[in-house]
N, C-alpha and C positions, 0 to 999 in steps of 0.2 A: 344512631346508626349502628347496623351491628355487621361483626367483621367475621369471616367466612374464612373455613378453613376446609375443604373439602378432600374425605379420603375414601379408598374402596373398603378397608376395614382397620381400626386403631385399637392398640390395644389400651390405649388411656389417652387421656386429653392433654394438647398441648398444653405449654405452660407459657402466659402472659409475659410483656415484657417485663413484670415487674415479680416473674419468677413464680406465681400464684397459679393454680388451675381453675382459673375461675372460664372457659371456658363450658360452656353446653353442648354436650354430643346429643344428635339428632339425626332421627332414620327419616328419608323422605324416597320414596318411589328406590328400597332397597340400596340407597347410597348413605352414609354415613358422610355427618358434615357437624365441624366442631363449631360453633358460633357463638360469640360472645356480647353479651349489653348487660343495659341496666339491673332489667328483670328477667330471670332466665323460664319462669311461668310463662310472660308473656311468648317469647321464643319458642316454649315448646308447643302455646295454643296454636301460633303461627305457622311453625314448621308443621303442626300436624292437621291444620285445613290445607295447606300445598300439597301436603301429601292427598291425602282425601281425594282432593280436585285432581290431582294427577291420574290417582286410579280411578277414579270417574270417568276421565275421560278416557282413559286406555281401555277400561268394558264397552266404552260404545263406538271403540275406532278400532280399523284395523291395522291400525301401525302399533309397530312393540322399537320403534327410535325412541328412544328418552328423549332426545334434544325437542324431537317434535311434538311430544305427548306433554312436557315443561313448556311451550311455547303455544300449546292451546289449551294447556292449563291457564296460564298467565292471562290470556286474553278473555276467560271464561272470569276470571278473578278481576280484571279492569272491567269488565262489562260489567259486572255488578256493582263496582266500586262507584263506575260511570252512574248508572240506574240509581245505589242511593243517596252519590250528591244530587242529582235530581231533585229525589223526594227533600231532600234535605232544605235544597234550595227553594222548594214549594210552600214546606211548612216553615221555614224563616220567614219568607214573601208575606207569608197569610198571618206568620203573629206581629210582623210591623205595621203590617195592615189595621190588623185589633189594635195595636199600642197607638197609632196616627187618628183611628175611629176613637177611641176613650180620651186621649188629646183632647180632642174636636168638641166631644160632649161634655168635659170638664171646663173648655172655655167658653161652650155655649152655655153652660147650667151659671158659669159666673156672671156671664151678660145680662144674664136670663133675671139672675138675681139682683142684679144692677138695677136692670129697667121697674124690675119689681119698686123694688128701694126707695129708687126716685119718683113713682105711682104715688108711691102711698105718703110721701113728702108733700106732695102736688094735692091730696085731696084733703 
């Protein structure tokens, strides 16, 4: 989880309970927001497709609200999110599918091999 500390402009980053600056400053739709996790990479790829998606969507609307231009950002980011568990759930489906098929043909080829087995005992 990462912890949010948002201001209109700072001139350094807080300092951690445990006294450190390990804090990440991040611009997102002209707001300055100090945030803190594990990987501060990850954070800023994160902060900077919110941002992206915000100004996306403020070129092609006519509102200049933040709250509302953050609020059909977010829905534009769940709809995708939505759409590649989807895909995601397609191609899990289709390789247990393969792995349940290869199963199938692995204890047919033993059967297979069986009855072989037993043929050639028989003659």
């Amino acid at each position: 989880m990462t912890d949010i500390d948002r201001t209109q402009a700072a001139p350094s980053a807080p300092k951690a309970a445990n006294g450190n600056a390990d804090y990440i400053s991040v611009d997102i739709y002209d707001q300055t927001y100090h945030l803190r996790g594990e990987n501060p990479e990850y954070i800023r790829r994160i902060a900077e497709i919110v941002d992206t998606k915000m100004r996306a969507v403020a070129a092609h609307g006519k509102t200049v609200d933040s709250l509302r231009v953050a609020v059909l950002a977010a829905l534009n980011i769940a709809d995708e999110l939505a759409t590649l568990e989807r895909r995601h759930d397609a191609l899990a489906g289709s390789q247990e599918s393969r792995a349940a098929i290869r199963t199938r043909a692995h204890t047919l080829t033993g059967l297979l091999d069986s009855l072989l087995s037993a043929d050639r005992k028989i003659s």
